[in-house]
C-alpha positions in Angstrom: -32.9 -21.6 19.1 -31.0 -22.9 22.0 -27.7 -24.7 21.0 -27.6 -28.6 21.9 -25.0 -28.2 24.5 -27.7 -26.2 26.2 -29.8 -29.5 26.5 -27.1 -31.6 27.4 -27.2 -33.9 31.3 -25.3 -32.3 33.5 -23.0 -33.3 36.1 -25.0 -34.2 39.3 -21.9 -32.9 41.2 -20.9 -29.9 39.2 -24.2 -29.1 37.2 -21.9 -26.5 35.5 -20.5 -29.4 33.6 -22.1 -31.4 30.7 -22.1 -35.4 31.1 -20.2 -36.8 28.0 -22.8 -38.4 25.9 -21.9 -41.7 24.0 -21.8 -41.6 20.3 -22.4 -45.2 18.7 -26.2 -45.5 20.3 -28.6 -48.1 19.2 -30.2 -45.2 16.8 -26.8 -44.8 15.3 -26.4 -48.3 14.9 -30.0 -48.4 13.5 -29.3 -46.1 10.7 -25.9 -47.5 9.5 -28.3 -50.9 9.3 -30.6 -49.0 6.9 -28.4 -47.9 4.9 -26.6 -51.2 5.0 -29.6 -53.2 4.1 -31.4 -51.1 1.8 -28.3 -50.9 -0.7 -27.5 -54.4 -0.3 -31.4 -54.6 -1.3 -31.7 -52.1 -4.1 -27.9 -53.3 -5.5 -29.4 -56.6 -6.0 -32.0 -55.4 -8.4 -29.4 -52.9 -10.3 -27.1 -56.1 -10.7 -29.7 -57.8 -12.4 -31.6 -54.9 -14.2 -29.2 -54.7 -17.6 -29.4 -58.6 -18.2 -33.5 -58.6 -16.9 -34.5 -55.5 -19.8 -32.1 -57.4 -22.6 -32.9 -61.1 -21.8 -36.7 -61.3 -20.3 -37.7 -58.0 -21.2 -36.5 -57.7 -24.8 -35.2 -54.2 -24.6 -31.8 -52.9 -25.7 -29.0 -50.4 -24.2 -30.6 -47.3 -25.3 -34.2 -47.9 -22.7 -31.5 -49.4 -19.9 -29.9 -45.8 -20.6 -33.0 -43.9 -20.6 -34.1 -45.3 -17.4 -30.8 -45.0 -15.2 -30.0 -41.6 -16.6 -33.9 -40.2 -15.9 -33.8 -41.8 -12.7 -30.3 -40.5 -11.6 -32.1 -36.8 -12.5 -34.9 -37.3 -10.2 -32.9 -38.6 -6.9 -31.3 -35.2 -7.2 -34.5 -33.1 -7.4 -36.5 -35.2 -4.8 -33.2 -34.4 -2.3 -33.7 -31.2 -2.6 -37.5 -31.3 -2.5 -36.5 -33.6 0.5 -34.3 -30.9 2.3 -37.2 -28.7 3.5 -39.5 -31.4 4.8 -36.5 -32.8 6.8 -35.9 -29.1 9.1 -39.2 -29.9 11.1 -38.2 -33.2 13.7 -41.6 -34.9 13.4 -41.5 -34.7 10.0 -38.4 -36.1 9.0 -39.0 -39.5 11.1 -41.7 -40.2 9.2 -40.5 -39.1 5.7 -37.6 -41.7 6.9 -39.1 -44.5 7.1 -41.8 -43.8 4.5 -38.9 -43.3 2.1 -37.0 -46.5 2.8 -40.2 -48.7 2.6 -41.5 -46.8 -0.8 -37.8 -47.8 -1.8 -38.1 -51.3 -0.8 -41.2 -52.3 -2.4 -40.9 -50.4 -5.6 -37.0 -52.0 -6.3 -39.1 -55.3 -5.7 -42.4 -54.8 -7.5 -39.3 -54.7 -10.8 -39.6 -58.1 -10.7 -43.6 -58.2 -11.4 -43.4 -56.3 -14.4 -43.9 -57.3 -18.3 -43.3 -54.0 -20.1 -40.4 -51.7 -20.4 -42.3 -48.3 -18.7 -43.2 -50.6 -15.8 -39.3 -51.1 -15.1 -38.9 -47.3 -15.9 -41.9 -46.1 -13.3 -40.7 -48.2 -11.1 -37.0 -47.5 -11.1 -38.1 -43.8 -10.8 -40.5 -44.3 -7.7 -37.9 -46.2 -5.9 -34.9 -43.3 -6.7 -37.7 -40.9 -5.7 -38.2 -42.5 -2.5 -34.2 -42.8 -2.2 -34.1 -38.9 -2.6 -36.6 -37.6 -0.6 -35.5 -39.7 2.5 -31.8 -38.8 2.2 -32.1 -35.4 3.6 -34.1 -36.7 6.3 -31.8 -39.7 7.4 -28.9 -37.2 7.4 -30.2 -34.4 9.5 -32.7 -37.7 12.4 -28.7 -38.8 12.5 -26.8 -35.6 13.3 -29.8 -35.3 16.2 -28.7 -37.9 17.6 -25.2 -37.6 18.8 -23.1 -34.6 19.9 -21.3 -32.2 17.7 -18.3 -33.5 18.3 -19.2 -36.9 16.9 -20.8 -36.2 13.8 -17.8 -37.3 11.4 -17.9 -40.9 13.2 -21.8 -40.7 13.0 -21.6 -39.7 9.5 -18.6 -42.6 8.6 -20.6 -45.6 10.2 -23.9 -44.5 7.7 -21.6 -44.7 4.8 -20.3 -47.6 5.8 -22.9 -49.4 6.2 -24.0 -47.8 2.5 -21.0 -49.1 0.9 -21.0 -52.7 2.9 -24.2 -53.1 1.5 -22.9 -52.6 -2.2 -20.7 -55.5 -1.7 -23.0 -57.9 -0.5 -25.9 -56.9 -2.8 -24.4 -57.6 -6.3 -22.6 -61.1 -4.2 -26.5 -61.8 -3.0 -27.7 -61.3 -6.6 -24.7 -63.5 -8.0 -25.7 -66.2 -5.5 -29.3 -66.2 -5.8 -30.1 -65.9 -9.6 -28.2 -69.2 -10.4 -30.7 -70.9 -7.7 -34.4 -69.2 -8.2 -33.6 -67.2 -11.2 -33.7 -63.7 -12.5 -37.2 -62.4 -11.5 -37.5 -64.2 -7.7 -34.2 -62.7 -7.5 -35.3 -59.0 -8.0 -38.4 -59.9 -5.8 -36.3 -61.5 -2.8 -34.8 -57.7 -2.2 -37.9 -56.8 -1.1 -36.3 -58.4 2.2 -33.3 -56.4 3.0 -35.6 -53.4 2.5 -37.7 -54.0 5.0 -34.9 -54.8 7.3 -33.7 -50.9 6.5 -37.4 -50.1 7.1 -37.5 -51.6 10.3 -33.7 -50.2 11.4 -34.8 -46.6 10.2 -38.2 -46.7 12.0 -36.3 -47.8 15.7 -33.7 -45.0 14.9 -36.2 -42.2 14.9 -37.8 -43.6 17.8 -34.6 -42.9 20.0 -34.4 -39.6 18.0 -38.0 -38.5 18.7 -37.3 -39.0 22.7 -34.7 -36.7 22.6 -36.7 -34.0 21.1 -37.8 -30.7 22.6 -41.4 -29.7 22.8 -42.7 -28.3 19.3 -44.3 -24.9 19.6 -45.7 -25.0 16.1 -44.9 -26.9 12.4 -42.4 -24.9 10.6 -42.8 -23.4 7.6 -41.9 -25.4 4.2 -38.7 -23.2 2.9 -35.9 -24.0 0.8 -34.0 -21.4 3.4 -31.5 -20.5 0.1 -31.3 -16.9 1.4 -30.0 -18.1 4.8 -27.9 -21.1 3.3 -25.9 -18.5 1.7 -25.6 -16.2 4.3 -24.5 -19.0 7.0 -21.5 -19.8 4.0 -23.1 -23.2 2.1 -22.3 -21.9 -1.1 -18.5 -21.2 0.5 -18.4 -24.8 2.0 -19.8 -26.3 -1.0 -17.7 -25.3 -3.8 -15.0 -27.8 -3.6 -17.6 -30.4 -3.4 -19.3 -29.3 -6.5 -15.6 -29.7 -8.5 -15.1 -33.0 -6.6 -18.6 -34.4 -8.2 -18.3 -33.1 -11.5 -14.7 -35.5 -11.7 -17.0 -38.5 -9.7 -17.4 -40.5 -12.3 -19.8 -43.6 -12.3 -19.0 -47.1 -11.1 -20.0 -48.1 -14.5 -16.9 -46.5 -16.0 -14.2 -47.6 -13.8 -15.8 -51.6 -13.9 -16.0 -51.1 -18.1 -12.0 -49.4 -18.0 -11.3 -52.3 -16.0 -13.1 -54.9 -18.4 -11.0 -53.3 -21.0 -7.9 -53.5 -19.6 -7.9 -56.8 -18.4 -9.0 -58.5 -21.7 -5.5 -59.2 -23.0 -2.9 -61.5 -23.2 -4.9 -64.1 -23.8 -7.7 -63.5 -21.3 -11.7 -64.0 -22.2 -14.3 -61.4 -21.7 -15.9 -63.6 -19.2 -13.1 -64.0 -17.3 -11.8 -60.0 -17.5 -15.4 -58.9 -16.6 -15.7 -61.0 -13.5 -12.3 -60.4 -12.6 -14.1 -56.5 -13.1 -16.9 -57.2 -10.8 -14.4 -58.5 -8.1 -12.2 -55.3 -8.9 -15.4 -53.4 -7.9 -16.6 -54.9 -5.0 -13.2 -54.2 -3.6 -13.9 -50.9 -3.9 -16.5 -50.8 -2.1 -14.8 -52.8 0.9 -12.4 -50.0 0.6 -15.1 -47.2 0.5 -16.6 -48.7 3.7 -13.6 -48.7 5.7 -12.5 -45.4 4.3 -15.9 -43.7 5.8 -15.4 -45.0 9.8 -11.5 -43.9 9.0 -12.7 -40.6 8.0 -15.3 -40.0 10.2 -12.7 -40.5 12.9 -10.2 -38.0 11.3 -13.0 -35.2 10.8 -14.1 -35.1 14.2 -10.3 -34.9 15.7 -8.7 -32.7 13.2 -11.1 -30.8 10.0 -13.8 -32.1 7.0 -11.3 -29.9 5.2 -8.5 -32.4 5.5 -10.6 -35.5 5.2 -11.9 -34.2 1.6 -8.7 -33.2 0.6 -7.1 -37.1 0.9 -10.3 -37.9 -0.6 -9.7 -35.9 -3.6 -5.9 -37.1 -3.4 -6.1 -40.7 -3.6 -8.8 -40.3 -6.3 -6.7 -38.3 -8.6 -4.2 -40.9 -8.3 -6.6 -43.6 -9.2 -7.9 -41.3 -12.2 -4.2 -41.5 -13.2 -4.2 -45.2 -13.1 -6.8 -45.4 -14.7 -6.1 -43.3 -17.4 -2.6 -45.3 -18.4 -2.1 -49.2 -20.0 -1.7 -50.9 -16.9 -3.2 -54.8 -18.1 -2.1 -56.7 -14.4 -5.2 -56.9 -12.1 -3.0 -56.2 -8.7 -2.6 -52.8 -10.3 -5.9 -52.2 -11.1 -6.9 -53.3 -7.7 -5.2 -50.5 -6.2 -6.8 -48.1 -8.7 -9.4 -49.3 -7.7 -8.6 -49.4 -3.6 -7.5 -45.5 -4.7 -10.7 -45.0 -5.8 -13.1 -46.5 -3.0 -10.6 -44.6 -0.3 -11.6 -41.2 -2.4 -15.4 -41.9 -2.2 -15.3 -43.2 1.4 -13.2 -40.2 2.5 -15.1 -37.1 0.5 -18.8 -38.3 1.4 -18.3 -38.4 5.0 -16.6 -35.1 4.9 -19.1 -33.5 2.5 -21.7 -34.6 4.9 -20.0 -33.9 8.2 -19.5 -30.6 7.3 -23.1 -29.0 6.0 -24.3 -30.9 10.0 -21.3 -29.0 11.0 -22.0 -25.6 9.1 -25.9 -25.5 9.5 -28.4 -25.0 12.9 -30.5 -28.2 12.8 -33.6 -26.4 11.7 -31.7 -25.6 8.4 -29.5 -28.9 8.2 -32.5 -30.5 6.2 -32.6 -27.9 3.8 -29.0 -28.3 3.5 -28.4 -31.8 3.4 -31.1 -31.2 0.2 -29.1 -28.6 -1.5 -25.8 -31.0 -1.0 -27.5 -34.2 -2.5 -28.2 -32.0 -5.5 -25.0 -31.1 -6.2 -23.7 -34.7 -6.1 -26.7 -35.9 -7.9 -26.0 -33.0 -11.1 -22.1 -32.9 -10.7 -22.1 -36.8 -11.2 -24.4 -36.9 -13.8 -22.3 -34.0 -15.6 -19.2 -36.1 -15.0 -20.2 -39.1 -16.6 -21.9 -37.4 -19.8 -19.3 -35.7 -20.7 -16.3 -38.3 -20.0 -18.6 -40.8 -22.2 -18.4 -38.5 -25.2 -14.8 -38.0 -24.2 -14.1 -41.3 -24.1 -16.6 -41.9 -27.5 -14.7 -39.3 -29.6 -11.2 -39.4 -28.3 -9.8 -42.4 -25.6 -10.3 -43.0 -22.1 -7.3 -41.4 -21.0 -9.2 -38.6 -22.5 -11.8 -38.9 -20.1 -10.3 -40.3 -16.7 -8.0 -37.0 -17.4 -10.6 -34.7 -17.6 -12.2 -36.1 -14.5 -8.8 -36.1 -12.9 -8.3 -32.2 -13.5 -11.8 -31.7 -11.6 -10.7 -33.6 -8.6 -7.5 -31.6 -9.0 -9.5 -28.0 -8.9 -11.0 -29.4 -5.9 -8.6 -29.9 -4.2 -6.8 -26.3 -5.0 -10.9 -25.0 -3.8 -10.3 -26.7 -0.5 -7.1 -25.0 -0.4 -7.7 -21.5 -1.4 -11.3 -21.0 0.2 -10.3 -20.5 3.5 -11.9 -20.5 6.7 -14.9 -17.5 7.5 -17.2 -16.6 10.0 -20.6 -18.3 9.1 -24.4 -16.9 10.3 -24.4 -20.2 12.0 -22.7 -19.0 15.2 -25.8 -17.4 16.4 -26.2 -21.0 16.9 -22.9 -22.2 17.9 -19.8 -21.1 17.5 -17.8 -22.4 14.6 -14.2 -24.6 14.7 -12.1 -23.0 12.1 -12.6 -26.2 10.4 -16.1 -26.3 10.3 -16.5 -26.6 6.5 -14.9 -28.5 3.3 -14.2 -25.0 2.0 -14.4 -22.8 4.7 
């Protein structure tokens, strides 16, 4: 398969040498908006979903539980059911857009339901749309830049991810004290259909860009050649990193905890909470264009490993008595940084790794790992925290983010089967 460099413009004066290509293009910009919008959409329905099943709904913990945890299982499965269908170009533009619109109106159609299993079918069409279209957003935006920019490709999509997780839960804050809890959930409908729209005018630039198809490729999970190009290599500090990533939920409840003290009200230490966490996600935002910036000039490897960093530090935070909220708010800076930092470099370096008819099919086998390791992570630091403290559990998350970082370390760089298609930087991976 000829290398993208072979396809680049040329020099009209010195055909011999490539035209630098810009970077930030409107299809760029049009999938940081997707991403942007559709959280901001999706985080105004899981603002409102605990108090919607307990208050209108009738429902307790346990089926608010049961929903979340089955629907965090199946965004990780559809990503890497995803992962295959992405590696052929004309599929993964429309798997794109299908997904962020099957996203948009299930997280809205929530707000028309009167029974708990409607919520739950719903919830899980939605994080089934979210997963399948994942793979296919990565690998439409990789395809549209040049190698060398795929860390500040990949930082502006989690930006825009994280910028819309501070406006969503702000939107739903906002809007449910004017037209209530259900018009609420139903009025996300609109910033989904904004990521629709951004997501559909992305993979029209990325469809003009694409060479001739001789034939649709076959469906494969590729896990034979994943190997053999060094994913399983690459991916090993990522899979410590996510089984130490602990939910939001956690750090926002820790935080709760904390702050309701000397005097201070629930109400007052969990809003003070929610403000805690939507810096976080300010943080996580910049933290991605930062490190999308560092991991095209210098490695991934070095962008993951301040990830992991700053993260144990928060997890050690965390872990201690600290009761003033400027403290927590630098855990909780500590923490976003971590996230920003490690999810830009996890993705930068499978585009990196990987040819783009097998990017798909890694991007899949990556959102798995995040999608189990976080799920393991929170499971068990819940019984931790249940049976023992939470310093029992922010430590046992810390010492994963601590053995990823020694991964990154130890796992040096190695020749991949990828430089068949182009040669690979000795930085090309998290691990490698």
């Amino acid at each position: 398969m000829p290398s993208a460099e072979d396809h680049a413009e040329r020099d009209p004066v010195d055909p011999d040498l490539p035209v630098a290509r810009p970077w930030l293009t409107p299809g760029v910009a049009g999938v940081g908006a997707a991403s942007f919008f559709s959280d901001a959409g999706h985080e105004i329905a899981t603002s409102l979903l605990p108090t919607f099943l307990t208050s209108t709904l009738h429902a307790g913990p346990a089926a608010l539980g049961a929903i979340e945890g089955t629907s965090d299982a199946l965004i990780g499965l559809s990503k890497l059911a995803g992962g295959p269908l992405s590696n052929d170009p004309a599929r993964r533009a429309r798997l794109a857009s299908g997904g962020y619109l099957g996203t948009a109106v299930a997280t809205a159609g929530i707000a028309l339901t009167t029974a708990v299993w409607q919520v739950a079918a719903l919830r899980a069409l939605a994080w089934i749309s979210r997963g399948l279209r994942s793979p296919a957003r990565d690998t439409l935006l990789v395809s549209l830049v040049p190698r060398e920019a795929y860390g500040r490709a990949t930082g502006v999509e989690r930006a825009g991810d994280n910028a819309g997780a501070v406006l969503g839960p702000l939107l739903a804050a906002g809007l449910v004290t004017v037209v209530g809890i259900r018009y609420t959930i139903g009025l996300a409908i609109i910033p989904g259909l904004f990521a629709a729209v951004a997501i559909t005018l992305a993979a029209r630039e990325a469809r003009s860009t694409l060479q001739t198809q001789t034939g649709r490729r076959t469906l494969s999970f590729n896990l034979r050649r994943l190997r053999a190009a060094g994913l399983v290599r690459a991916l090993t500090p990522a899979a410590c990193f996510e089984l130490g990533n602990l939910a939001t939920t956690l750090l926002i409840l820790r935080a709760t905890q904390l702050l309701h003290t000397d005097g201070r009200s629930l109400t007052t230490a969990t809003s003070l909470a929610i403000l805690l966490y939507a810096g976080h996600n300010v943080a996580a935002a910049l933290a991605a264009l930062a490190g999308g910036q560092l991991a095209d000039r210098s490695s991934p490897r070095l962008v993951f490993a301040a990830g992991a960093a700053v993260y144990l530090g928060a997890y050690a935070m965390l872990a201690g008595s600290i009761h003033a909220w400027p403290l927590l708010l630098i855990a909780f800076l500590l923490a976003g940084t971590g996230i920003g930092l490690a999810e830009t470099a996890q993705s930068t370096a499978v585009a990196l790794l990987l040819p783009d008819h097998l990017r798909g099919s890694g991007f899949g086998v990556l959102g798995l790992v995040q999608s189990v390791g976080d799920l393991g992570a929170t499971l068990v630091a819940g019984l931790l925290w249940a049976a023992f403290s939470p310093a029992a559990a922010f430590g046992y998350a810390a010492a994963w983010m601590l053995a990823s970082l020694l991964a990154s370390a130890l796992l040096r760089p190695v020749a991949g089967a990828n430089e068949i298609e182009h040669p690979a930087s000795p930085d090309d991976g998290i691990g490698r």
